[in-house]
Phi, psi and omega in degrees: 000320174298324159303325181292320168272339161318294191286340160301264225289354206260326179294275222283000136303313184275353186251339169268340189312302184294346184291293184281340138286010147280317171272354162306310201275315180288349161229040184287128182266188219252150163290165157286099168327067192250184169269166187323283199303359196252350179280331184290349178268331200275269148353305183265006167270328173292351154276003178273351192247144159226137185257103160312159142200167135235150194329294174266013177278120209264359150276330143337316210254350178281262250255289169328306192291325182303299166323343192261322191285334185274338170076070198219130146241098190242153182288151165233148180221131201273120195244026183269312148261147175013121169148187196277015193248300180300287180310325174292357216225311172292273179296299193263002156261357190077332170226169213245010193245132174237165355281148199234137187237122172263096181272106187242149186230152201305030171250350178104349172302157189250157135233160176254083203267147169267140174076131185275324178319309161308327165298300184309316139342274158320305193274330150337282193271009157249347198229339170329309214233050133283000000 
């Protein structure tokens, strides 16, 4: 029975996954303007954050639309398969859960914020009036 809901679900990722990155795309909202210098303070603030995700998880794609609208170039790392992206995200947030935003600040410490409603938050208020 367990193999049987893996392949329902892992089937029903491949046949909806591109339905929902088309429309990520196709509803993709507009940047934030800013001048040059203050998108470039932005930018260079935005190397310190990494984004967990996965491709098709639509609280992922909730926080990438935020990011697109804040004009945000943040790395994003795909934590869906296997691999040293997933164990890192795992031992150092405590969990397998995405979306995960990794905020390390200039003494080098990290935090791991969780949820995307706190994330959208978090880049609101940290980047709105910037």
């Amino acid at each position: 029975m367990k193999t049987f809901i893996r392949f329902f679900f892992r089937t029903l990722r491949v046949v909806l996954g591109p339905v929902v990155l088309l429309k990520e795309r196709l509803t993709q909202p507009k940047g934030l303007i800013r001048p040059q210098a203050a998108q470039q303070s932005v930018d260079q603030q935005c190397q310190s954050l990494v984004l967990y995700q996965y491709k098709t998880c639509p609280f992922c794609i909730k926080v990438r639309q935020e990011m697109r609208r804040l004009s945000l170039d943040i790395q994003r790392v795909d934590a869906q398969p296997q691999g040293p992206d997933r164990a890192a995200l795992l031992q150092h947030g405590g969990q397998a859960k995405v979306p995960c935003l990794k905020i390390t600040d200039t003494s080098g410490s990290s935090q791991w914020l969780y949820d995307s409603d706190k994330i959208v938050a978090y880049l609101r208020g940290r980047f709105s009036a910037a």
